[in-house]
ZASERO-696748 format. One record per residue (C-alpha): residue number from 1; residue in one letter; z, y negated, x negated. Coordinates in nm, 4 decimals, padded with zeros to 6 digits. Example, Ala and Ser with C-alpha at 12.3 -4.5 7.8 and 13.67 -1.06 7.14 Angstrom:
BEGIN
{1, 'A', {00.7800, 00.4500, -01.2300}}
{2, 'S', {00.7140, 00.1060, -01.3670}}
END
This chain:
BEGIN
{1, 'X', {-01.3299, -01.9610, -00.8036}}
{2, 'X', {-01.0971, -02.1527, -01.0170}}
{3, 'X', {-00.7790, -02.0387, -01.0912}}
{4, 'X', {-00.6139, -02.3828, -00.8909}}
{5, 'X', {-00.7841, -02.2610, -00.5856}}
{6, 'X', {-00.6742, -01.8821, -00.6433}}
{7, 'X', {-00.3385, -02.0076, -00.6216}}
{8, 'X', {-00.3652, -02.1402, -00.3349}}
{9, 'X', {-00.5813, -01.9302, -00.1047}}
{10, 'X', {-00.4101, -01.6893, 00.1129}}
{11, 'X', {-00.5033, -01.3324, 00.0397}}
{12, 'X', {-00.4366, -01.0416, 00.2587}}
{13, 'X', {-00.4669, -00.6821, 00.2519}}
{14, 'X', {-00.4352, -00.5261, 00.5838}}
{15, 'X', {-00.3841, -00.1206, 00.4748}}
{16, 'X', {-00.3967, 00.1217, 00.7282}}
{17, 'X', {-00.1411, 00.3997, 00.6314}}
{18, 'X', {-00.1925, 00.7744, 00.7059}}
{19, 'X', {-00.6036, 00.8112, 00.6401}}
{20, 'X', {-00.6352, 01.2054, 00.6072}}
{21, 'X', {-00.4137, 01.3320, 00.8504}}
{22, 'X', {-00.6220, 01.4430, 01.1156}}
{23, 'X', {-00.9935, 01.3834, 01.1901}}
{24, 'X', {-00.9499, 01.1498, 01.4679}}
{25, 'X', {-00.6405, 00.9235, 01.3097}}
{26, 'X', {-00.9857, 00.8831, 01.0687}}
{27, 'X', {-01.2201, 00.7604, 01.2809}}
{28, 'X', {-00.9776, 00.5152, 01.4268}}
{29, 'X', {-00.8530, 00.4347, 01.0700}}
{30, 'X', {-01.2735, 00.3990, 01.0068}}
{31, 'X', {-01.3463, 00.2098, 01.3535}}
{32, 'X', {-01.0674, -00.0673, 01.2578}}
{33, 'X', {-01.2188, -00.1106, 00.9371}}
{34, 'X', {-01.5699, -00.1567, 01.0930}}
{35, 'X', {-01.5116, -00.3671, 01.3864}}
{36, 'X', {-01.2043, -00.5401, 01.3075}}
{37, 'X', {-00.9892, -00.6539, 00.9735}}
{38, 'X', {-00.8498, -00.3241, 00.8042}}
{39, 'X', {-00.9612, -00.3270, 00.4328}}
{40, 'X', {-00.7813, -00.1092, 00.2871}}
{41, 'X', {-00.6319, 00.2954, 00.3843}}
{42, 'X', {-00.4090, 00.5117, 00.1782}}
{43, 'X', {-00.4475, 00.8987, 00.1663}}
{44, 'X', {-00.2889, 01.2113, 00.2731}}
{45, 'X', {-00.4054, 01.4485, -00.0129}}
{46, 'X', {-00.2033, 01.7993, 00.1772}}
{47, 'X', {-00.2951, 01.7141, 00.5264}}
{48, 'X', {-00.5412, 01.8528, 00.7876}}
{49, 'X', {-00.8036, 01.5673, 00.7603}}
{50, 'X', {-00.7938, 01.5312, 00.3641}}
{51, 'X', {-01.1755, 01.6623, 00.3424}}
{52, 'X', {-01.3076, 01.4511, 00.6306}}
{53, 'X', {-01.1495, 01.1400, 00.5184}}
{54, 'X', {-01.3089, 01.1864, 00.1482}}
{55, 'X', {-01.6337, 01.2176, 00.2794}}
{56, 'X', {-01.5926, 00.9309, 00.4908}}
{57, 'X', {-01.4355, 00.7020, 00.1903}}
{58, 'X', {-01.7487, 00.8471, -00.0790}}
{59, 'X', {-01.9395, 00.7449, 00.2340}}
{60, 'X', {-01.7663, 00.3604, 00.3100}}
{61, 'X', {-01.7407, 00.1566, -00.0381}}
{62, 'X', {-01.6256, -00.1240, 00.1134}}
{63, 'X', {-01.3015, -00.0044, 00.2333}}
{64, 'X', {-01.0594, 00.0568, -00.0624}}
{65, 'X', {-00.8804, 00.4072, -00.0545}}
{66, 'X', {-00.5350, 00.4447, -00.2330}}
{67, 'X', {-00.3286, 00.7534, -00.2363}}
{68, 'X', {-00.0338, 00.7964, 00.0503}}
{69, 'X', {00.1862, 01.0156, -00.1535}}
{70, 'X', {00.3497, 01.2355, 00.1074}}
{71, 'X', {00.6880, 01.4132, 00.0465}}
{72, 'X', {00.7957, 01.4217, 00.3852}}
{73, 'X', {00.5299, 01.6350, 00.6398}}
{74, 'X', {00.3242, 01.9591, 00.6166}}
{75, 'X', {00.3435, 02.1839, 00.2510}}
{76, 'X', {00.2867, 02.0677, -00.0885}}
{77, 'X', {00.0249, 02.1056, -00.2937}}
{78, 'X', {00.2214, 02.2282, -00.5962}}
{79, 'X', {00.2925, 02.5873, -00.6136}}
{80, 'X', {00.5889, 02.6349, -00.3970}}
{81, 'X', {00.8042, 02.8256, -00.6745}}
{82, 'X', {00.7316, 02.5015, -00.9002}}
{83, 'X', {00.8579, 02.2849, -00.6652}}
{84, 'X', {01.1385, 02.4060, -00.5099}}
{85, 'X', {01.3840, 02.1286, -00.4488}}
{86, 'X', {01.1713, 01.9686, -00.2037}}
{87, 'X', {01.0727, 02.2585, 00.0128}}
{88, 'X', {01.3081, 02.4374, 00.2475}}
{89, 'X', {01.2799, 02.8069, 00.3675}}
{90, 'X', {01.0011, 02.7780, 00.5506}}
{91, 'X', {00.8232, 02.6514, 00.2925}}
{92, 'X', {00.7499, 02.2791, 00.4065}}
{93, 'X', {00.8907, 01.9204, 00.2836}}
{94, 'X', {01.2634, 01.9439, 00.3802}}
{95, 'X', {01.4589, 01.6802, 00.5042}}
{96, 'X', {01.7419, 01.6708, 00.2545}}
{97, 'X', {01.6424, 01.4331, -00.0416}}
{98, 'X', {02.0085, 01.4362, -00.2179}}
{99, 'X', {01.8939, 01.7716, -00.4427}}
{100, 'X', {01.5213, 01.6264, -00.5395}}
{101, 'X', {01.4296, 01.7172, -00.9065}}
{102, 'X', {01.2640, 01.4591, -01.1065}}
{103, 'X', {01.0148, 01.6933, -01.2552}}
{104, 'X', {00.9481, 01.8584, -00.8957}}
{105, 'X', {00.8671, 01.5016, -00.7523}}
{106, 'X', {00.6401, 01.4314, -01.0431}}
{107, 'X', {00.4655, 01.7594, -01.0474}}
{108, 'X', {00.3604, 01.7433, -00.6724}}
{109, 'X', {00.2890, 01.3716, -00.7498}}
{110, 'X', {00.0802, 01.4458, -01.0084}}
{111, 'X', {-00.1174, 01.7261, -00.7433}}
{112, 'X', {-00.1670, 01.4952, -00.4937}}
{113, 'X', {-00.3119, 01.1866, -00.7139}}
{114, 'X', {-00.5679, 01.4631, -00.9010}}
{115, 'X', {-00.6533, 01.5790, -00.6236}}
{116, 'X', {-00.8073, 01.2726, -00.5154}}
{117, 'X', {-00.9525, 01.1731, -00.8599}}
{118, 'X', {-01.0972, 01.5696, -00.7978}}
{119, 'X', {-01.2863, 01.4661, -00.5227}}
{120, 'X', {-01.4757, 01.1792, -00.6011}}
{121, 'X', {-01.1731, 00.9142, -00.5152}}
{122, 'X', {-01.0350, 00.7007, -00.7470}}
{123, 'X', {-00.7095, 00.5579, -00.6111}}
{124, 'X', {-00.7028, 00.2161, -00.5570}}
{125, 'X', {-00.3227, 00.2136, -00.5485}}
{126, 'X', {-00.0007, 00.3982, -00.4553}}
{127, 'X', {00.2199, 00.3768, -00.1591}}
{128, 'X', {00.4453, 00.6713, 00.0450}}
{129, 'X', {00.4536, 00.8418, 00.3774}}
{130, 'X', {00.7523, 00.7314, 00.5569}}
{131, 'X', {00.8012, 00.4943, 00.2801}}
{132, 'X', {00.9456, 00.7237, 00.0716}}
{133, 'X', {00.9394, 00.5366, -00.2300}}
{134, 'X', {01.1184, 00.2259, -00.1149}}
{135, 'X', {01.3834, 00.4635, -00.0265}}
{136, 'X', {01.4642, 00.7328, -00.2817}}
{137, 'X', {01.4992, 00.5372, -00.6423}}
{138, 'X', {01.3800, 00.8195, -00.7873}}
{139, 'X', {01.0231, 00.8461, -00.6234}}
{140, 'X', {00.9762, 00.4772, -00.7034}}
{141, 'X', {01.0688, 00.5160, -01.0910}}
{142, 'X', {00.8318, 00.8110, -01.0831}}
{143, 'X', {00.5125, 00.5992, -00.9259}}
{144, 'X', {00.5817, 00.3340, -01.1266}}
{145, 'X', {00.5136, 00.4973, -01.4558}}
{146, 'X', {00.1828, 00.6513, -01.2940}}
{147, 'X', {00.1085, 00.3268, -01.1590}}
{148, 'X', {00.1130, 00.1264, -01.5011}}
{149, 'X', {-00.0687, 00.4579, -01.6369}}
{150, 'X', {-00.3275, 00.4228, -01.4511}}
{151, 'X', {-00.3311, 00.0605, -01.4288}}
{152, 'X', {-00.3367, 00.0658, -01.0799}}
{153, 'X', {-00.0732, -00.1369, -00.7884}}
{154, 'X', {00.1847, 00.0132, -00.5997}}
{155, 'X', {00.2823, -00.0994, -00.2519}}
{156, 'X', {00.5929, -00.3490, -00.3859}}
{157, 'X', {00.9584, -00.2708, -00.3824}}
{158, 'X', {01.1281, -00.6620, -00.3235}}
{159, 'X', {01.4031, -00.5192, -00.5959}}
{160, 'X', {01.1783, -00.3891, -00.8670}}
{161, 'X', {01.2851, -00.4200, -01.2126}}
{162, 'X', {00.9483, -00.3887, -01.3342}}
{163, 'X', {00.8343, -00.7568, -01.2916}}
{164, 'X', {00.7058, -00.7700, -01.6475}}
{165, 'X', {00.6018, -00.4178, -01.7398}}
{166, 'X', {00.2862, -00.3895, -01.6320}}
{167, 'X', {00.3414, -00.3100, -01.2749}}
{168, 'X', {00.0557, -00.4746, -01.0598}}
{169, 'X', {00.1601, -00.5287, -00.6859}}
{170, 'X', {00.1396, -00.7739, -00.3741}}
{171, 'X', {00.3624, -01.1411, -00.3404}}
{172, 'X', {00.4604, -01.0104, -00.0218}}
{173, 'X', {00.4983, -00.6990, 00.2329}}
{174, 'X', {00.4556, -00.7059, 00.6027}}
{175, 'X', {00.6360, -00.4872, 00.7817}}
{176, 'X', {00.5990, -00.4209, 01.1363}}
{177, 'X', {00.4823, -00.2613, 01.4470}}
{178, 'X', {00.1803, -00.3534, 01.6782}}
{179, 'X', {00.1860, -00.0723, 02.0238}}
{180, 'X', {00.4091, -00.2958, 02.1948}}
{181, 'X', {00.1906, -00.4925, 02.4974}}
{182, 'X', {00.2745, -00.7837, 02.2201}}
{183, 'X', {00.1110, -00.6489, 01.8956}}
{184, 'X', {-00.1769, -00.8725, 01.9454}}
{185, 'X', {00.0672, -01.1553, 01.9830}}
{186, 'X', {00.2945, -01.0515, 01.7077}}
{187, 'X', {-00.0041, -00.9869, 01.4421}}
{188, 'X', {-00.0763, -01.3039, 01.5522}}
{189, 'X', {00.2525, -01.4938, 01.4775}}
{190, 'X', {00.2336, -01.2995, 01.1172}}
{191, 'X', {-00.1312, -01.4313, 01.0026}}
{192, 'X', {-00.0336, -01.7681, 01.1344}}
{193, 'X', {00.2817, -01.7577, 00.8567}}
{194, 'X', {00.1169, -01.6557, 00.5886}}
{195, 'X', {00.1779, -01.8229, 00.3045}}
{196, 'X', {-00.0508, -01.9081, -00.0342}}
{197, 'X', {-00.0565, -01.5706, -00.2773}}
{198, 'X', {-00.0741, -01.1789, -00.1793}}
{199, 'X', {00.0236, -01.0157, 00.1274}}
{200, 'X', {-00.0226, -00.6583, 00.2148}}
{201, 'X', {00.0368, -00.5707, 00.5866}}
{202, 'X', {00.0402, -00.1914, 00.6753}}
{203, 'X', {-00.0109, -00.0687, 00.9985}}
{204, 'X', {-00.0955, 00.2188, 01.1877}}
{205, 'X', {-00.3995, 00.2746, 01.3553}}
{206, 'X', {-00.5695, 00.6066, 01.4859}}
{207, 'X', {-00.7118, 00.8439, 01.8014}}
{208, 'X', {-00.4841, 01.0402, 01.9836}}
{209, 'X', {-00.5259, 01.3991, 01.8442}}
{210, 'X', {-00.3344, 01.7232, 01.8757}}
{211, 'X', {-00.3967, 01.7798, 01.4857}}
{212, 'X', {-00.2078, 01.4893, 01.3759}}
{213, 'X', {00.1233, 01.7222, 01.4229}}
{214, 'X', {00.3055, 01.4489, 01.6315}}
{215, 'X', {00.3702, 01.3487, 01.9638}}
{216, 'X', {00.1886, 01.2039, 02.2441}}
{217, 'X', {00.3661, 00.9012, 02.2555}}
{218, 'X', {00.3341, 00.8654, 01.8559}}
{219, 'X', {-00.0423, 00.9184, 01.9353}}
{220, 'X', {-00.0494, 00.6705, 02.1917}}
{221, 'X', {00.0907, 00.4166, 01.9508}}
{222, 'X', {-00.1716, 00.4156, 01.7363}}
{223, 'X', {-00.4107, 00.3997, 01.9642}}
{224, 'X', {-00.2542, 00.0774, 02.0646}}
{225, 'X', {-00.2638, -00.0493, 01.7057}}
{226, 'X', {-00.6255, 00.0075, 01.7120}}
{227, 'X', {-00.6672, -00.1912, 01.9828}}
{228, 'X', {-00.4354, -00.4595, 01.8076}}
{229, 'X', {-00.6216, -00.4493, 01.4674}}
{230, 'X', {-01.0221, -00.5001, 01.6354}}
{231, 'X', {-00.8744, -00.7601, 01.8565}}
{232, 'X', {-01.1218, -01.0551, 01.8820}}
{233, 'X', {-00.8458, -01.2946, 01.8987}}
{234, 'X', {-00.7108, -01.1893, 01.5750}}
{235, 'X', {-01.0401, -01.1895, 01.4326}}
{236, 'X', {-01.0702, -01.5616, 01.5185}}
{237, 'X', {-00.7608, -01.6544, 01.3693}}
{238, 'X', {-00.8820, -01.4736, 01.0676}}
{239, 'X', {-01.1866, -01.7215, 01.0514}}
{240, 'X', {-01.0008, -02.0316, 01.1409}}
{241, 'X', {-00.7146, -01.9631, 00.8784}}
{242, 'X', {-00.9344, -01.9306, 00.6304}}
{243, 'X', {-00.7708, -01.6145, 00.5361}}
{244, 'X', {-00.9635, -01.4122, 00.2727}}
{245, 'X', {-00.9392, -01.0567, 00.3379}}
{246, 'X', {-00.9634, -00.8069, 00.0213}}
{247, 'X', {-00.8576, -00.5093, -00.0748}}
{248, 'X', {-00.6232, -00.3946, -00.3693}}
{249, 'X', {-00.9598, -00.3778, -00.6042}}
{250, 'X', {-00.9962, -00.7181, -00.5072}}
{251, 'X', {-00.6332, -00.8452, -00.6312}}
{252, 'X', {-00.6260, -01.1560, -00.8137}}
{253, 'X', {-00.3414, -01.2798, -01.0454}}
{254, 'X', {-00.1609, -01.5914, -00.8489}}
{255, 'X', {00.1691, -01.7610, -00.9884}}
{256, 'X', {00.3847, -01.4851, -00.8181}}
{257, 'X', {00.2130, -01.2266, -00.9475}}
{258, 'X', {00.3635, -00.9505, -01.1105}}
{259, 'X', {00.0988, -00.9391, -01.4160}}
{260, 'X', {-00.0718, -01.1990, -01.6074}}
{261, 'X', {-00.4045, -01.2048, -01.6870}}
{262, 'X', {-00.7861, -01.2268, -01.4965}}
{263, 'X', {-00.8780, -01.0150, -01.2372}}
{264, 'X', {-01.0805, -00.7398, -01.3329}}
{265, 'X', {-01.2856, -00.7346, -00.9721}}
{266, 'X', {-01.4765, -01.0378, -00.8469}}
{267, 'X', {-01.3285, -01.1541, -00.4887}}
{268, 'X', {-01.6917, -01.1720, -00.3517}}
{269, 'X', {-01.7065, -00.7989, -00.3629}}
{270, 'X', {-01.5785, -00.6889, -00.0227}}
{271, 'X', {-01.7757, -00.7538, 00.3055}}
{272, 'X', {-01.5127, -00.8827, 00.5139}}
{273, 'X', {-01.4956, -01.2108, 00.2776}}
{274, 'X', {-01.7323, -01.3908, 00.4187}}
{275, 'X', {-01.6551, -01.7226, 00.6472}}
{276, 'X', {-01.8191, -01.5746, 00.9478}}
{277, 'X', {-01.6368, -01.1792, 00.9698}}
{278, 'X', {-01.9379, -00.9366, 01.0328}}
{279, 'X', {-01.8345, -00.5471, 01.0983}}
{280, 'X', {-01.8926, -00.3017, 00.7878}}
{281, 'X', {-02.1805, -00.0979, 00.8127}}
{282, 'X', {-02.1147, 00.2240, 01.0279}}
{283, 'X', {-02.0278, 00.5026, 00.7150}}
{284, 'X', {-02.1635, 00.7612, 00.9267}}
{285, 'X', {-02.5421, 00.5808, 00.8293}}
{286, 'X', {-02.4534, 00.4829, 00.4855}}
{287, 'X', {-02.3405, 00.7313, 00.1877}}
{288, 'X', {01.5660, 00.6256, -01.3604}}
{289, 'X', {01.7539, 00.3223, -01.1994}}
{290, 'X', {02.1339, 00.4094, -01.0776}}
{291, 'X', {02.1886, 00.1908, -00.8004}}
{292, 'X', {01.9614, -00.0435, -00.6039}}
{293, 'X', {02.0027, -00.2607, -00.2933}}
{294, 'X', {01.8736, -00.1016, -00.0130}}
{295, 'X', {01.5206, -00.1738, 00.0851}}
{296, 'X', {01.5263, -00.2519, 00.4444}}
{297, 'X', {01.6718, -00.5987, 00.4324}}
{298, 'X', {01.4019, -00.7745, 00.6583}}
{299, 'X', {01.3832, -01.1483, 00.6889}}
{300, 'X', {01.2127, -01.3101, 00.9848}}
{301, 'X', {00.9378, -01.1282, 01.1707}}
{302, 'X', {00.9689, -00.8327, 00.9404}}
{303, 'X', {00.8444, -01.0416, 00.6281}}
{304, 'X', {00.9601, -00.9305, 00.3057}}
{305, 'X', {00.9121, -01.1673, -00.0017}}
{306, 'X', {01.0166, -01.1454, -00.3815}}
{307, 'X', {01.1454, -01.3842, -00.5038}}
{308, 'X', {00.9796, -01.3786, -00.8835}}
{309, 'X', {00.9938, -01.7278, -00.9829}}
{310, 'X', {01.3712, -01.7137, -00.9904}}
{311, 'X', {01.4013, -01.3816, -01.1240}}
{312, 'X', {01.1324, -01.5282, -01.4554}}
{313, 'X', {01.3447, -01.7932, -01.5427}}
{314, 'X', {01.6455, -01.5697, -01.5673}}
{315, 'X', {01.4529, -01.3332, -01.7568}}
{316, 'X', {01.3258, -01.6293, -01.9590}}
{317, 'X', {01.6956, -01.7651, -02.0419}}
{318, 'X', {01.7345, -01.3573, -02.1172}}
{319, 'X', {01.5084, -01.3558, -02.3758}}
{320, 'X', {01.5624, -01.6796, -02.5353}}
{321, 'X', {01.9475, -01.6022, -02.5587}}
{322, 'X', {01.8526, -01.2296, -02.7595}}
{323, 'X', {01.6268, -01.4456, -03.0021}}
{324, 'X', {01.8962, -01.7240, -03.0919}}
{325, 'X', {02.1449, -01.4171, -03.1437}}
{326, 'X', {01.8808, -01.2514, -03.3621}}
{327, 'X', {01.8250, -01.5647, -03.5636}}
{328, 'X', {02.1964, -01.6153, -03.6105}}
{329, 'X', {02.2103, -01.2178, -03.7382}}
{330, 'X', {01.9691, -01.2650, -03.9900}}
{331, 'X', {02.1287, -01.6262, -04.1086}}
{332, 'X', {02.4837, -01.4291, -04.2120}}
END
């Protein structure tokens, strides 16, 4: 594929969020990946379901597995001594964020991606329970740096500073919910305004299940997103869009982009590319920033966009305006 047409194909990663907190929010997570257009699923590494999910992802290549750093529910990996700004007395994730340590929230970072990596799953990229990284500055500067480390995306932040750092991430972010007797409708309406580039759209699907530590009605709702997300109407629109699905190994540099360069993974790779959509095979059979604008400033049908080409030129005029003052150093 030429790099014309890259530009303008529309490219969408539909990540299911939450893979590894209970067995049966897996096998929902699993069944919308088989039989309808999830690609992607990011991981609980201190939850219930962490060991049935990694033998499910060892056992399901084509679905790309990224790590759901999680700061908010159940204990931490780290040593609770080590990390005790984010713990309360009980000795679970507290509530209060205003006292968070830097070195705490990069030390049970740190547990939670190796774990992964431990167990035979290399994280396709990062994102954040409760989206914990779009909302505490602090967590995002802290993925970020293992992000470009490990040369890996990160779900985006539409005020990142990090444009031309190294930071790999989507054009856009979709940002919505699909239990309503609508979702079908509303996923709809989003595929149908997709524009040329990178989307990711996250959702929610799962089985109800009392080890998923929430309740009913949560349980209920992702149920319904299942339904949503293996929805043959949605799978047609897929087709007729000409929409290619891919997952964040699959991410190819388009003029938004936040990196330059070729993609290092051909887009042929994942089975849910092809024109006509055929399920996966059944993997049971196979093998410091100070202040920031806040992040929940949604436009139209939850759709966030960065705005990057703006944001290069100024960065452009930055840079050219720091050389002519250089050059005019050196001439006295």
């Amino acid at each position: 594929m030429g790099i014309g047409e890259i530009r303008l194909t529309k490219y969408l990663i539909v990540n299911a969020d939450d893979f590894g907190l209970s067995v049966r929010v897996n096998e929902g997570i699993l069944e919308a990946h088989r039989n309808g257009i999830v690609t992607s699923a990011t991981l609980m590494a201190n939850m219930p379901g962490f060991n049935h999910a990694v033998y499910m992802a060892n056992r399901t290549s084509s679905l790309g597995v990224g790590l759901h750093l999680n700061l908010s529910s159940g204990k931490p990996l780290s040593p609770i001594e080590s990390v005790t700004s984010l713990v309360g007395a009980d000795g679970c994730f507290s509530d209060k964020r205003s006292g968070w340590r830097d070195e705490d929230i990069e030390r049970e970072l740190d547990k939670q991606f190796n774990r992964l990596v431990s167990a035979g799953v290399m994280p396709t990229h990062l994102d954040s329970h409760h989206h914990i990284h779009l909302e505490v500055p602090a967590v995002y500067d802290i993925m970020v740096k293992l992000a470009i480390k490990k040369r890996i995306p990160v779900r985006l932040h539409p005020w990142s500073p990090y444009t031309e750092s190294g930071l790999v991430g989507t054009d856009s972010l979709i940002m919505d919910t699909y239990d309503q007797d609508d979702g079908a409708e509303r996923l709809l309406a989003h595929l149908q305004d997709l524009t040329a580039g990178t989307t990711e759209l996250m959702c929610h699907p799962g089985y109800a299940d009392s080890e998923a530590r929430s309740s009913i009605a949560a349980q209920m709702k992702r149920e319904a997103e299942l339904r949503t997300f293996t929805d043959r109407r949605i799978m047609e629109e897929i087709r007729q869009s000409s929409i290619r699905l891919i997952d964040f190994r699959n991410l190819p540099v388009t003029d938004n982009s936040p990196i330059r360069g070729e993609s290092d993974v051909s887009l042929n790779s994942h089975p849910h590319l092809s024109e006509a959509i055929e399920p996966a095979p059944d993997p049971s059979g196979g093998r410091k920033l100070n202040k920031r604008k806040p992040f929940f400033k949604r436009r139209k049908k939850g759709i966030i966009r960065k705005k990057r080409s703006t944001r290069a030129k100024m960065n452009r005029t930055s840079r050219l305006a720091v050389k002519k003052r250089r050059r005019k150093t050196k001439s006295r």
